[in-house]
Biopython code that builds the backbone (N, CA, C, O; Angstrom):
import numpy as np
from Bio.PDB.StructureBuilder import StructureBuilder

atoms = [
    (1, "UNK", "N", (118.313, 15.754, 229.635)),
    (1, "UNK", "CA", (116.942, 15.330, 229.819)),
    (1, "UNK", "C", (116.391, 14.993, 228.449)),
    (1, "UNK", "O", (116.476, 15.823, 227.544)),
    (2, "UNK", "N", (115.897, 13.955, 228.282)),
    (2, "UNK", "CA", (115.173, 13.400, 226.844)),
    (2, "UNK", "C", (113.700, 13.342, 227.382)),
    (2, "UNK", "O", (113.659, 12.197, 227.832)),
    (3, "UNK", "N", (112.433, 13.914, 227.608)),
    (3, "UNK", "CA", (111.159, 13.919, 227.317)),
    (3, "UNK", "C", (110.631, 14.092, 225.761)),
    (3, "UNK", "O", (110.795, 15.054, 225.012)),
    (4, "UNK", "N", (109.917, 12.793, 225.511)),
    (4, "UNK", "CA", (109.429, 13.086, 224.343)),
    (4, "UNK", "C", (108.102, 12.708, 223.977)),
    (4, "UNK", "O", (107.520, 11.875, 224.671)),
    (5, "UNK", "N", (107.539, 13.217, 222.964)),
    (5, "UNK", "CA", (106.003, 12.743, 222.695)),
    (5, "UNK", "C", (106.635, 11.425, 221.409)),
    (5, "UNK", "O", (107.761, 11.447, 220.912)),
    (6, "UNK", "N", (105.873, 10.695, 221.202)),
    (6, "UNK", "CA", (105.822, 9.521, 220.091)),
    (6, "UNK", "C", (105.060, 10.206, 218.790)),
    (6, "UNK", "O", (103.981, 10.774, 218.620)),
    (7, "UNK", "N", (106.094, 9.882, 218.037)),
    (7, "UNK", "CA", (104.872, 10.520, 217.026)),
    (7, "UNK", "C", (103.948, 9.387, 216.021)),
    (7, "UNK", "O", (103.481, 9.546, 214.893)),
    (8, "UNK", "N", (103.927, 8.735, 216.531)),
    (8, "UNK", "CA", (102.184, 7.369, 216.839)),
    (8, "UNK", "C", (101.161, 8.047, 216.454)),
    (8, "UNK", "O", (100.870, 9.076, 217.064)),
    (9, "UNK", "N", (100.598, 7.726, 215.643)),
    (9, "UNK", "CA", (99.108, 8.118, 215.482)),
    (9, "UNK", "C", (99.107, 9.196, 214.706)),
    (9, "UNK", "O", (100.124, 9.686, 214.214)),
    (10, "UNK", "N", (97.207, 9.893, 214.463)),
    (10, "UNK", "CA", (97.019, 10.660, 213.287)),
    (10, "UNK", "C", (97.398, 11.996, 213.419)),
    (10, "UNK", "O", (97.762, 12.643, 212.437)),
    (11, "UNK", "N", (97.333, 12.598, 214.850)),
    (11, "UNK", "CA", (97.512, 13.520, 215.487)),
    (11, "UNK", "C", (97.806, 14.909, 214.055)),
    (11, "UNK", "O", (98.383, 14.569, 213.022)),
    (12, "UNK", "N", (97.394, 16.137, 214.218)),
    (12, "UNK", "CA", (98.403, 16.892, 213.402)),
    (12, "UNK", "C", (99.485, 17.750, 214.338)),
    (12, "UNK", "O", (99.698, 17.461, 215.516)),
    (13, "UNK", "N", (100.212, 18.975, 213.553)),
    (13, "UNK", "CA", (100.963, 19.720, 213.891)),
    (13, "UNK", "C", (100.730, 20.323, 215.268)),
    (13, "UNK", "O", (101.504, 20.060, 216.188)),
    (14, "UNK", "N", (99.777, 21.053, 215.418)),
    (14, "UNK", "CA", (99.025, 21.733, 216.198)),
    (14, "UNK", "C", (98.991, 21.060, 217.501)),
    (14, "UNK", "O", (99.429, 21.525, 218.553)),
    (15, "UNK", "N", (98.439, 19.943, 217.333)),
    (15, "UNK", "CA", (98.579, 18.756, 218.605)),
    (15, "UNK", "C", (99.348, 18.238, 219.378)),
    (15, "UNK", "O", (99.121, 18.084, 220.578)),
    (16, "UNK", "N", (100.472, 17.863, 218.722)),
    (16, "UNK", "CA", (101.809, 17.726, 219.135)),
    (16, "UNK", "C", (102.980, 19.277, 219.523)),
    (16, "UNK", "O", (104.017, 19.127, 220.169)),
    (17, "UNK", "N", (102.583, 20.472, 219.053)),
    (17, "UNK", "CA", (102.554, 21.521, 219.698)),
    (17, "UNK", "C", (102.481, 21.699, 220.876)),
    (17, "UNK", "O", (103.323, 22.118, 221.670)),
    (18, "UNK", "N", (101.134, 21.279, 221.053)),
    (18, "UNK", "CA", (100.311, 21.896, 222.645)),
    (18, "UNK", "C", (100.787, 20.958, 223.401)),
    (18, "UNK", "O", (101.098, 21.513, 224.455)),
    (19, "UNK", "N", (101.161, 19.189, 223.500)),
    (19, "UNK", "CA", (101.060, 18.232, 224.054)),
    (19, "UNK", "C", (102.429, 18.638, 224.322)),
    (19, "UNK", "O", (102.567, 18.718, 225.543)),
    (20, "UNK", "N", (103.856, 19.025, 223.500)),
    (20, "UNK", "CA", (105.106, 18.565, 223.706)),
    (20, "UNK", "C", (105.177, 20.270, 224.617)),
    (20, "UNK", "O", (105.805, 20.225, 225.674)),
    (21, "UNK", "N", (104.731, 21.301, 224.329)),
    (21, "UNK", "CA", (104.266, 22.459, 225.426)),
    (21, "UNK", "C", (103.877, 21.490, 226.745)),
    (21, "UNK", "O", (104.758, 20.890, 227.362)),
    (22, "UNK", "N", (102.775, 21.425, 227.024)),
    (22, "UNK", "CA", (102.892, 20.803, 228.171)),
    (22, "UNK", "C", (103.844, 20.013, 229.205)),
    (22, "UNK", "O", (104.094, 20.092, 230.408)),
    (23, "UNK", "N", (104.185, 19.333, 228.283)),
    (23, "UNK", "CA", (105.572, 18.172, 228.823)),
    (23, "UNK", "C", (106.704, 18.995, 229.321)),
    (23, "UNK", "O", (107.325, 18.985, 230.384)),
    (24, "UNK", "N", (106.785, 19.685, 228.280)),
    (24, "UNK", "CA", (108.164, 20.974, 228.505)),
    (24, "UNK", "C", (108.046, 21.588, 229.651)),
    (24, "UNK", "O", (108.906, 21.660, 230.529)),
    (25, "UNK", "N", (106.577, 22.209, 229.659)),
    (25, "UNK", "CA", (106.239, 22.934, 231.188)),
    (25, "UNK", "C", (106.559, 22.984, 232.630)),
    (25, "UNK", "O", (106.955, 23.807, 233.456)),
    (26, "UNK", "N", (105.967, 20.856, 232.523)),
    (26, "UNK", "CA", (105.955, 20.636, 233.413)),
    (26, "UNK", "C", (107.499, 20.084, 233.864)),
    (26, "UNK", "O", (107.869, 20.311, 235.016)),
    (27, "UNK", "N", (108.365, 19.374, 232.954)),
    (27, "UNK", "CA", (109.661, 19.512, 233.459)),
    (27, "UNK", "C", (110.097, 20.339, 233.757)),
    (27, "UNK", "O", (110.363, 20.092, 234.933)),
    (28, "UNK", "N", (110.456, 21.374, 233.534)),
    (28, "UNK", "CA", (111.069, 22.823, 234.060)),
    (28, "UNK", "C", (110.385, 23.228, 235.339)),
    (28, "UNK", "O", (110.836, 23.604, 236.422)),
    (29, "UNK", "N", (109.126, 23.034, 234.878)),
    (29, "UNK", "CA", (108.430, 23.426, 236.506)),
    (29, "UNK", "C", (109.214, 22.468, 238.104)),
    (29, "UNK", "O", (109.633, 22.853, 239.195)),
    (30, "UNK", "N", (109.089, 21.230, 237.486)),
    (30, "UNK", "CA", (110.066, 19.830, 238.354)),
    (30, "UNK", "C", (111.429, 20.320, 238.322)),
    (30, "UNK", "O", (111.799, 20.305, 239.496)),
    (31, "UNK", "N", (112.110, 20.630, 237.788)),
    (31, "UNK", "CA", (113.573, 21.039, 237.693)),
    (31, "UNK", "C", (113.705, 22.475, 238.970)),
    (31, "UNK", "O", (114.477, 22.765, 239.885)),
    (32, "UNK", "N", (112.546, 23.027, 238.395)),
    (32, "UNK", "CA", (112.760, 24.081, 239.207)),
    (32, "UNK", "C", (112.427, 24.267, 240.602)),
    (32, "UNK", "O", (113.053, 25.003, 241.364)),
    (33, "UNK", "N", (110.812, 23.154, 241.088)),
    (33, "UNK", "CA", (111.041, 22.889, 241.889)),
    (33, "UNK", "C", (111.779, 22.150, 242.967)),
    (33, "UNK", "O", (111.545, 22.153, 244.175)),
    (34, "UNK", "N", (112.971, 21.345, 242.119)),
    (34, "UNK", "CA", (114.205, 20.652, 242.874)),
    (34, "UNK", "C", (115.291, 21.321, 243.050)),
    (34, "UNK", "O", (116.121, 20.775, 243.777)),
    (35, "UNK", "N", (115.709, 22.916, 242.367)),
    (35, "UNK", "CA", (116.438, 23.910, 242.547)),
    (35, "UNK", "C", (117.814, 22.892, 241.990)),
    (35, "UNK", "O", (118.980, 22.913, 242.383)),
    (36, "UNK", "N", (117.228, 22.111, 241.038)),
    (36, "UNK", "CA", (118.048, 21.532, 239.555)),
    (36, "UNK", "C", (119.196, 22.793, 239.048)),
    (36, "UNK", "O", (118.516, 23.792, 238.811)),
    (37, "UNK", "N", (120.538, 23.060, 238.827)),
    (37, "UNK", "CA", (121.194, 24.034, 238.045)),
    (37, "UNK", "C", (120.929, 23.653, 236.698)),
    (37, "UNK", "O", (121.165, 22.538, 236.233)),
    (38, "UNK", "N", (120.348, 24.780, 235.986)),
    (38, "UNK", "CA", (119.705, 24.687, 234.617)),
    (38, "UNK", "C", (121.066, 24.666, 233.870)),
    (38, "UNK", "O", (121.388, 23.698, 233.181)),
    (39, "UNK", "N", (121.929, 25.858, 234.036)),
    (39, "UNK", "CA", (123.038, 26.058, 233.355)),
    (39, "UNK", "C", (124.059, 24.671, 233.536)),
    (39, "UNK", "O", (125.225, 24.941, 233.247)),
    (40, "UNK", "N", (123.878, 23.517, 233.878)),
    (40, "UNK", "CA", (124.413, 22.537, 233.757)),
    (40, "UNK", "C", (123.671, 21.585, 233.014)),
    (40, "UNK", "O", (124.145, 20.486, 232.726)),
    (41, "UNK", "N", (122.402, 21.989, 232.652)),
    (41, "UNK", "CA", (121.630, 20.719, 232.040)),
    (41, "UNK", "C", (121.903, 20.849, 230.142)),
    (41, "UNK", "O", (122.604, 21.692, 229.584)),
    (42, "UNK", "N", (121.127, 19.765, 229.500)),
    (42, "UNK", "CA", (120.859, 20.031, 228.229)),
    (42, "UNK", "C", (119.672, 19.352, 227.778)),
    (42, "UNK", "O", (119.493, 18.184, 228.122)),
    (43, "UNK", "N", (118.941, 19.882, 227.135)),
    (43, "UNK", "CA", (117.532, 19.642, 226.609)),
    (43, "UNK", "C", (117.530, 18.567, 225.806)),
    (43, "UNK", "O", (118.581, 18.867, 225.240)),
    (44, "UNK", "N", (117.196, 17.496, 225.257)),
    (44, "UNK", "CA", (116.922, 16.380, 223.898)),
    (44, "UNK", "C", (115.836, 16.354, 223.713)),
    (44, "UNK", "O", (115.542, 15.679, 224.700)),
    (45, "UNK", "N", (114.597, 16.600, 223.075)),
    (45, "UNK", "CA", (113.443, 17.039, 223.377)),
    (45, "UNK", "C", (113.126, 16.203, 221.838)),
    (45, "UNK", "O", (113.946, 15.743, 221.044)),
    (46, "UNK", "N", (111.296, 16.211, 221.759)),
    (46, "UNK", "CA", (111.210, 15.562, 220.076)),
    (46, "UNK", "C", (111.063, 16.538, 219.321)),
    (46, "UNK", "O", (110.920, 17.692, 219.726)),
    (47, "UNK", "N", (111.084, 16.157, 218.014)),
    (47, "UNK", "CA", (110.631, 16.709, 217.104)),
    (47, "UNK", "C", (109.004, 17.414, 216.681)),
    (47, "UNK", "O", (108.111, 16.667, 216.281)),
    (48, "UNK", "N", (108.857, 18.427, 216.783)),
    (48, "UNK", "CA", (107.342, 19.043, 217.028)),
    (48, "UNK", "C", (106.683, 18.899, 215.234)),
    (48, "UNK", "O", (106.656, 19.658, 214.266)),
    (49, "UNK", "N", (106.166, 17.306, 215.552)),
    (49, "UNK", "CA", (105.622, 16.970, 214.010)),
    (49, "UNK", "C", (104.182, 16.551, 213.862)),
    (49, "UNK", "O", (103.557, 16.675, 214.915)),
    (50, "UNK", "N", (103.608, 16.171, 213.027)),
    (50, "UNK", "CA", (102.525, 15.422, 212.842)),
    (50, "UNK", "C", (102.687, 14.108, 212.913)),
    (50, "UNK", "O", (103.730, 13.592, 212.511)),
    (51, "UNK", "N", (101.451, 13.222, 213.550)),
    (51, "UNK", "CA", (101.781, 11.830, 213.813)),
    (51, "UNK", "C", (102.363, 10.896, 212.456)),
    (51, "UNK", "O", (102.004, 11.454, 211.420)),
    (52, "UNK", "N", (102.963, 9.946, 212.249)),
    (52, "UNK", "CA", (103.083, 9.367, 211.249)),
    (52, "UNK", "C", (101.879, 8.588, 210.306)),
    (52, "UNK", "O", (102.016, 8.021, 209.222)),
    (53, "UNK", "N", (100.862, 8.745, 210.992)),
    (53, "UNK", "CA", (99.402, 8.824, 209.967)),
    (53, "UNK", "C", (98.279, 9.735, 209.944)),
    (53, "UNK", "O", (97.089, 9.632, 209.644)),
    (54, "UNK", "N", (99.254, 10.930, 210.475)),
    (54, "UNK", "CA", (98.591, 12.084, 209.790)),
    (54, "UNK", "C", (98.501, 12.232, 208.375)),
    (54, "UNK", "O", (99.411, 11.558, 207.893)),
    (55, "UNK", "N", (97.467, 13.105, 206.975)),
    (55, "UNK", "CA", (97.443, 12.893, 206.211)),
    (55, "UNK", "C", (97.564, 14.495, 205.800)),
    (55, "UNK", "O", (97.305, 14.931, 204.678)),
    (56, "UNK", "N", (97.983, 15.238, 206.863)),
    (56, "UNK", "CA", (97.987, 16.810, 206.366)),
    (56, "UNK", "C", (99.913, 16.759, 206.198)),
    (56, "UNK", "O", (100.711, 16.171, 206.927)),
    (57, "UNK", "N", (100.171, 17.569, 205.026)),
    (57, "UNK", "CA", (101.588, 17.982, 204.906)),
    (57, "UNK", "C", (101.775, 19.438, 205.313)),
    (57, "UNK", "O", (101.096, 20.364, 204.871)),
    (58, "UNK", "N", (102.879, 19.563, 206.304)),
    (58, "UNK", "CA", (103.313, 20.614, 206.440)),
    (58, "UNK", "C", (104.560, 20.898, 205.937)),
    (58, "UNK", "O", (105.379, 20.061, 205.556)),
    (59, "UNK", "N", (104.738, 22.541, 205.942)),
    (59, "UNK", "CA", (105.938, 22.599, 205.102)),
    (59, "UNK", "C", (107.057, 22.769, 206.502)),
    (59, "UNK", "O", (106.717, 23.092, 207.640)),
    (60, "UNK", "N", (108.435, 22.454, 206.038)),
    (60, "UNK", "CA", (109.775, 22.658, 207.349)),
    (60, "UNK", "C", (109.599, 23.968, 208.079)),
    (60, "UNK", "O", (109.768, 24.218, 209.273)),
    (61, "UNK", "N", (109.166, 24.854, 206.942)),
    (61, "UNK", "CA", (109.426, 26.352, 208.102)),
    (61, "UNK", "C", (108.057, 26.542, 208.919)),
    (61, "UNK", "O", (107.967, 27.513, 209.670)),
    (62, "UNK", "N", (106.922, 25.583, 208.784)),
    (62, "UNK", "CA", (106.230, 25.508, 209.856)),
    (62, "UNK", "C", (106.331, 24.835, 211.089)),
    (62, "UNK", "O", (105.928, 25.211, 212.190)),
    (63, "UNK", "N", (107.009, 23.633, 210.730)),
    (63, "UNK", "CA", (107.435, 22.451, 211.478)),
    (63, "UNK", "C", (108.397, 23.758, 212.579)),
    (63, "UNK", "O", (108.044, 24.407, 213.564)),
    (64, "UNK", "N", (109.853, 23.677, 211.712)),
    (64, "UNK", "CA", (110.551, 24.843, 212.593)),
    (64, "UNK", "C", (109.986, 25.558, 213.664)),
    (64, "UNK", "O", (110.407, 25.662, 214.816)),
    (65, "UNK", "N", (108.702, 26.170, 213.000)),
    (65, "UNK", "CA", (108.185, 27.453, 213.988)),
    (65, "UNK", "C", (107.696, 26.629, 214.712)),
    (65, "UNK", "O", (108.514, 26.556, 215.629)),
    (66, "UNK", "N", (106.862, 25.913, 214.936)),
    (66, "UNK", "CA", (105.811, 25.117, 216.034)),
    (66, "UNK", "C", (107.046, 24.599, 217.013)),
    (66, "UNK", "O", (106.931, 24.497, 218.234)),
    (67, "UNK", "N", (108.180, 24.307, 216.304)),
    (67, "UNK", "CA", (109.448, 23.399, 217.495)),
    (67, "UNK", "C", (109.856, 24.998, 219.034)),
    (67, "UNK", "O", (109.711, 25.019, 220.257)),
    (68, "UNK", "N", (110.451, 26.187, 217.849)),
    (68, "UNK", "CA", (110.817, 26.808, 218.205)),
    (68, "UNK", "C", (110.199, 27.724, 218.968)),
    (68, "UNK", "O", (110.761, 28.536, 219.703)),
    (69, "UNK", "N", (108.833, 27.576, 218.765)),
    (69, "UNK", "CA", (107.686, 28.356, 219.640)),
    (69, "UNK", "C", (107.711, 27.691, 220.329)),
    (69, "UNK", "O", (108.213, 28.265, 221.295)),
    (70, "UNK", "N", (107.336, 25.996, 220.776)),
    (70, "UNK", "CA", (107.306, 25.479, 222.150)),
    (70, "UNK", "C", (108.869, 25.988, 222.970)),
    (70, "UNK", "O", (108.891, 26.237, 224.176)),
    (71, "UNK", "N", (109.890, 26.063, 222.237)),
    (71, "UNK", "CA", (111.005, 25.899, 222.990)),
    (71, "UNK", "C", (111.149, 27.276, 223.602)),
    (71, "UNK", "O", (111.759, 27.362, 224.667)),
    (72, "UNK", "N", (110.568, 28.538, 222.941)),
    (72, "UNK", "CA", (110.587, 29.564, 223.358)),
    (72, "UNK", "C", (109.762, 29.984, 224.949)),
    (72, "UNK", "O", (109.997, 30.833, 225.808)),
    (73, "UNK", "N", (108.575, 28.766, 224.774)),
    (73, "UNK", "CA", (107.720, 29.296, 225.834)),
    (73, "UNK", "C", (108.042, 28.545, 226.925)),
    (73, "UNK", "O", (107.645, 28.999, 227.998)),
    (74, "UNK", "N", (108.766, 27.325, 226.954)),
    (74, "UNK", "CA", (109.019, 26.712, 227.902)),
    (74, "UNK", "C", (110.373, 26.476, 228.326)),
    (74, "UNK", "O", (110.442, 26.044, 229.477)),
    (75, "UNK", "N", (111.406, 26.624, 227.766)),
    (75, "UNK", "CA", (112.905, 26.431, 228.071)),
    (75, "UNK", "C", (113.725, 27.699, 228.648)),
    (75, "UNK", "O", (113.676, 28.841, 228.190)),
    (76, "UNK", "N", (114.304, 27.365, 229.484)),
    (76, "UNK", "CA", (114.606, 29.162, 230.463)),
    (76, "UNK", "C", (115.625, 29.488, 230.185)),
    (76, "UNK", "O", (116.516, 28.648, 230.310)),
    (77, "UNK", "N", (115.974, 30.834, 229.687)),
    (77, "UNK", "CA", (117.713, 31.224, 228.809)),
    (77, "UNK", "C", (118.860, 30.695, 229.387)),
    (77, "UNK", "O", (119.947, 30.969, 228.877)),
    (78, "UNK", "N", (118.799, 30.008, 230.334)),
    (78, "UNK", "CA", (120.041, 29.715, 231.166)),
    (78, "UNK", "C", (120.566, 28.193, 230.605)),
    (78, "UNK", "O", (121.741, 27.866, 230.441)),
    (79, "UNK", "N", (119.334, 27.340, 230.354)),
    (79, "UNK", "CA", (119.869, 26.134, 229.408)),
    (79, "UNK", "C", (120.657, 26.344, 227.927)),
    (79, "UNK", "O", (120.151, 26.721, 226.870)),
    (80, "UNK", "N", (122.197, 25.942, 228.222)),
    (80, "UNK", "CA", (122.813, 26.183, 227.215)),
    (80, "UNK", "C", (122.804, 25.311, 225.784)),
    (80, "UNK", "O", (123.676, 25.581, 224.958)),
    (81, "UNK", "N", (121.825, 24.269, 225.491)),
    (81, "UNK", "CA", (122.109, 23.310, 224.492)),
    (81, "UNK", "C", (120.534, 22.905, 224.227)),
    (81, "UNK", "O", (119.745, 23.033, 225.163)),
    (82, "UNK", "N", (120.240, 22.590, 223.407)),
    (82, "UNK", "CA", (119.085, 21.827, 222.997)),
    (82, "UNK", "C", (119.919, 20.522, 221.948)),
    (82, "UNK", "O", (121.010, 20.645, 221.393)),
    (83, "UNK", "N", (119.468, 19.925, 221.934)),
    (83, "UNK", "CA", (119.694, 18.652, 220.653)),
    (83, "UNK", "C", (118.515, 18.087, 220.253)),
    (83, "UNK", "O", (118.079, 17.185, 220.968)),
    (84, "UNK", "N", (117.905, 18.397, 219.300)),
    (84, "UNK", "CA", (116.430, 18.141, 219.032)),
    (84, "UNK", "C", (116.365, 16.832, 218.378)),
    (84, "UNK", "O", (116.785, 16.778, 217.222)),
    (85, "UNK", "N", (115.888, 15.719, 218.951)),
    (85, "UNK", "CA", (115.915, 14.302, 218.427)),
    (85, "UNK", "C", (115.001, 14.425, 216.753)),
    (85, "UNK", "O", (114.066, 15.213, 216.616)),
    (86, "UNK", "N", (115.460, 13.552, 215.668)),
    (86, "UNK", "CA", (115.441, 13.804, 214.569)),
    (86, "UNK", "C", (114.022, 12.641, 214.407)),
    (86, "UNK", "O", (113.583, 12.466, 213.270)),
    (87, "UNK", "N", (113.468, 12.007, 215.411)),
    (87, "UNK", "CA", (111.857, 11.727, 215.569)),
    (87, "UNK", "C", (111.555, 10.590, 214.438)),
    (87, "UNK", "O", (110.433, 10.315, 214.012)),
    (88, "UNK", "N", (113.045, 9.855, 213.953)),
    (88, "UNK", "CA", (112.827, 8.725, 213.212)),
    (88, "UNK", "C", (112.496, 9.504, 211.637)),
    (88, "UNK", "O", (111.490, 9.233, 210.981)),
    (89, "UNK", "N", (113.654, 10.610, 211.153)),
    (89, "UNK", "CA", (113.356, 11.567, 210.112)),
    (89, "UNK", "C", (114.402, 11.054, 209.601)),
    (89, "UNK", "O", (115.386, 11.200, 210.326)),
    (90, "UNK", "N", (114.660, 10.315, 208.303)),
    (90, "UNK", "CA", (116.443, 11.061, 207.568)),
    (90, "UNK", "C", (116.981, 11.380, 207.778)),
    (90, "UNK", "O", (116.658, 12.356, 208.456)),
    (91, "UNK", "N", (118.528, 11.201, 207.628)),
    (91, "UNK", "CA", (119.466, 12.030, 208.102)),
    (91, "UNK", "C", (118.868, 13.322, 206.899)),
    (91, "UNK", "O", (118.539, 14.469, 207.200)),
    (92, "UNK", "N", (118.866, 12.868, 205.879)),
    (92, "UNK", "CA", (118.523, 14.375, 204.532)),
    (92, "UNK", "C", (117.385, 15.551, 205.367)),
    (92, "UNK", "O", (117.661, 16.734, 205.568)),
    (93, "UNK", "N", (115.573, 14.597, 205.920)),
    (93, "UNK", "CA", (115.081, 15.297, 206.183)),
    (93, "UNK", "C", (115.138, 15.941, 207.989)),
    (93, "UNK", "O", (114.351, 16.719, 208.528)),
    (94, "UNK", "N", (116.164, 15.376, 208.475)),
    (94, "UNK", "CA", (116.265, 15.823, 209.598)),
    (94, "UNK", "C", (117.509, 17.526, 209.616)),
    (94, "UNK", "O", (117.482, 18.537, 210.317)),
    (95, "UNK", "N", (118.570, 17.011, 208.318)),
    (95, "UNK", "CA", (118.887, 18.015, 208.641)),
    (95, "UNK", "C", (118.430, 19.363, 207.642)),
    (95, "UNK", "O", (119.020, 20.442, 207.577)),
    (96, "UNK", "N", (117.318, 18.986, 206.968)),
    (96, "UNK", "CA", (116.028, 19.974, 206.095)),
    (96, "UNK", "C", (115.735, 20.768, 207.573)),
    (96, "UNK", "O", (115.954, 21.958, 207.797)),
    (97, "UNK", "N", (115.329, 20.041, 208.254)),
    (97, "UNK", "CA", (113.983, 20.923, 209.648)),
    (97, "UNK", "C", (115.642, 21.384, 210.650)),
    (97, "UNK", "O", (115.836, 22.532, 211.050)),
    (98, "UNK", "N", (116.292, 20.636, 210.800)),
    (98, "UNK", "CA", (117.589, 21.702, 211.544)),
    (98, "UNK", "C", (118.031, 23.193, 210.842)),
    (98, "UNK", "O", (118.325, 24.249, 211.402)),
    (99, "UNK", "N", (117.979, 22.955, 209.815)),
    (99, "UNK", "CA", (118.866, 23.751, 208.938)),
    (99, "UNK", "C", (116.923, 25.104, 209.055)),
    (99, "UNK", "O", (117.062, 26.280, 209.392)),
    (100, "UNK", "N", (115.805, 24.661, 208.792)),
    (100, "UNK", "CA", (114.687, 25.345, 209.091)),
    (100, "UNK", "C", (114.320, 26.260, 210.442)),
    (100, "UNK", "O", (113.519, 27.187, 210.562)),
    (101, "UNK", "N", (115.319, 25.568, 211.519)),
    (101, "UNK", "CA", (115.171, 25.439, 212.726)),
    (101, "UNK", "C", (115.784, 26.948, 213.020)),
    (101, "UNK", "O", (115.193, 27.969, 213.372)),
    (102, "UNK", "N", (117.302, 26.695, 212.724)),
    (102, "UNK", "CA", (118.082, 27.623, 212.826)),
    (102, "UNK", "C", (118.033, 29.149, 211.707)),
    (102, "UNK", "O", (118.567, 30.235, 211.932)),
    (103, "UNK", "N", (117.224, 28.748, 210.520)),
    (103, "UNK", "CA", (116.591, 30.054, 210.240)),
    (103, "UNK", "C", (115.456, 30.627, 210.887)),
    (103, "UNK", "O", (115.179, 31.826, 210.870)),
    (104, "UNK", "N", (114.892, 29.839, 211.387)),
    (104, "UNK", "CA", (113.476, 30.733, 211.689)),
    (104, "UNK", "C", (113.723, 31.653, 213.165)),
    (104, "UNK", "O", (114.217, 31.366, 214.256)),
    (105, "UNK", "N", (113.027, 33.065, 212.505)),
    (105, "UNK", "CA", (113.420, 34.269, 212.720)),
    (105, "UNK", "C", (113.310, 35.016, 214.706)),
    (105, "UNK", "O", (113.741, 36.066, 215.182)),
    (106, "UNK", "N", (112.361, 33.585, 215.481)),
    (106, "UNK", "CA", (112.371, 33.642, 216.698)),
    (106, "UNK", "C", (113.689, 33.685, 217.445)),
    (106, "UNK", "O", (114.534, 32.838, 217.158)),
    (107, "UNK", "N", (113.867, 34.315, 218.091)),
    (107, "UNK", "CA", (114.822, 34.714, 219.064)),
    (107, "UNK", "C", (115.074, 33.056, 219.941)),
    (107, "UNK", "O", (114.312, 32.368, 220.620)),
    (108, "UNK", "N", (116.131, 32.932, 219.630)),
    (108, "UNK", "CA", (116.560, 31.746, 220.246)),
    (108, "UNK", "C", (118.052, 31.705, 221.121)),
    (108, "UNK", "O", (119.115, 31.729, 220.500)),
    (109, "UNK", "N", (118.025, 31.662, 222.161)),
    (109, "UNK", "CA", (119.077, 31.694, 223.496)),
    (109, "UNK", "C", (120.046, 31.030, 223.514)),
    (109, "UNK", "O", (121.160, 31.411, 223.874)),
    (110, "UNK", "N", (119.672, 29.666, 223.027)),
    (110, "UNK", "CA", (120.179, 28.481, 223.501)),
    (110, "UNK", "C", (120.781, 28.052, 222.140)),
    (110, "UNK", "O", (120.170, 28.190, 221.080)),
    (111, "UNK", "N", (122.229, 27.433, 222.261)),
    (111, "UNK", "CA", (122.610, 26.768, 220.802)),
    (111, "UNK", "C", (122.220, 25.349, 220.711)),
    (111, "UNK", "O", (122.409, 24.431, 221.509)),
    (112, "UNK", "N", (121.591, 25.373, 219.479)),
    (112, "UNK", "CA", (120.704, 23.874, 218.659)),
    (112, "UNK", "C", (121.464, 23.041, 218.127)),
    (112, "UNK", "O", (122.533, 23.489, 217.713)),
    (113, "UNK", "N", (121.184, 21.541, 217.951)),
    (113, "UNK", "CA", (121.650, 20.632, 216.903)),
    (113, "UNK", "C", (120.314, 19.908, 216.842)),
    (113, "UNK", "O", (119.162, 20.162, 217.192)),
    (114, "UNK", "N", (120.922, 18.941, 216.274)),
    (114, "UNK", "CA", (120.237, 17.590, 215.717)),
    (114, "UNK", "C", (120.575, 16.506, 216.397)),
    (114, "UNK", "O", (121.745, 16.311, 216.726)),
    (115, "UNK", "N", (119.712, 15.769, 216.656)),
    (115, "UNK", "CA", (120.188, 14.023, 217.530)),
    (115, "UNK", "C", (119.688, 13.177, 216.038)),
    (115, "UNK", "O", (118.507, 12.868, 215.879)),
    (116, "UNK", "N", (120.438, 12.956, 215.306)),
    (116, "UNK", "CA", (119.921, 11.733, 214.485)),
    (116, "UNK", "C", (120.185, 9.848, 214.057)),
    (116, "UNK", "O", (121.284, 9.497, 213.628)),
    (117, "UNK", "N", (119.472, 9.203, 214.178)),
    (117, "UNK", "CA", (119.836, 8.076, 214.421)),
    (117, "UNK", "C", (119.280, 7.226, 212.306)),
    (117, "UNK", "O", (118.576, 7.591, 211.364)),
    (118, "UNK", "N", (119.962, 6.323, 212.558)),
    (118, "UNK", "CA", (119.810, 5.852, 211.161)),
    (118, "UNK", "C", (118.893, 4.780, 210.936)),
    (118, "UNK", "O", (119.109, 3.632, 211.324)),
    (119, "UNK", "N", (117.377, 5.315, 210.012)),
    (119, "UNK", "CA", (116.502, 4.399, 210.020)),
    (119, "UNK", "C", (117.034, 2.805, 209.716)),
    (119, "UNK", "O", (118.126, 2.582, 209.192)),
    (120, "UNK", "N", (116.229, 1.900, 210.067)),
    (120, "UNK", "CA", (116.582, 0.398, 209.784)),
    (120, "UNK", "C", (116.267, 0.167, 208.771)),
    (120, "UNK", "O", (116.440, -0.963, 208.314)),
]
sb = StructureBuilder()
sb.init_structure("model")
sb.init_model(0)
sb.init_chain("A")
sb.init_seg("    ")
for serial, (resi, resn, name, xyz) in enumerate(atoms, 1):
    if name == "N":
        sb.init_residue(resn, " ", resi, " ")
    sb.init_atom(name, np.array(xyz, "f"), 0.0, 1.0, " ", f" {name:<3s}", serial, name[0])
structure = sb.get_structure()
């Protein structure tokens, strides 16, 4: 499953938080009401960032936490994979926020990567 927010516009951290929470919600909620097998699926989800004309900088191990907090509240232990799309980041700064991802200290179920594609 690939649901993702765009990261378009000024939006900050916080925003894209709550918005890519929602989205998450409500797929799982749909999955679950189709009695979908989770343990066969895998997550591709975006990157939980600030819009690309946002003008606030955050640092990776916040970025991290805001990804890993949505994924905590909405993804059910039985999904075995996430691949977190790299949201049009560097390969350098995509695998900065993976490598952030997988330190930060939330209890995480599911084994992570990176989806990264090579800017034009």
């Amino acid at each position: 499953m690939e649901p993702k927010i765009l990261p378009d516009g000024d939006h900050d951290l916080r925003r894209c938080q709550y918005v890519t929470e929602k989205v998450l919600s409500a797929v799982y909620k749909t999955l679950s009401d189709h009695h979908i097998y989770l343990e066969g699926t895998l997550l591709k989800p975006n990157m939980v960032t600030p819009g690309h004309a946002c003008t606030q900088n955050f640092p990776h191990e916040e970025i991290a936490m805001a990804i890993v907090t949505v994924l905590c509240h909405t993804v059910p232990p039985m999904v075995p994979g996430i691949t977190v799309l790299s949201g049009a980041l560097s390969e350098e700064e995509a695998s900065i926020s993976l490598n952030a991802i997988n330190k930060c200290p939330l209890l995480k179920s599911w084994a992570m990567t990176c989806s990264c594609r090579p800017l034009p």
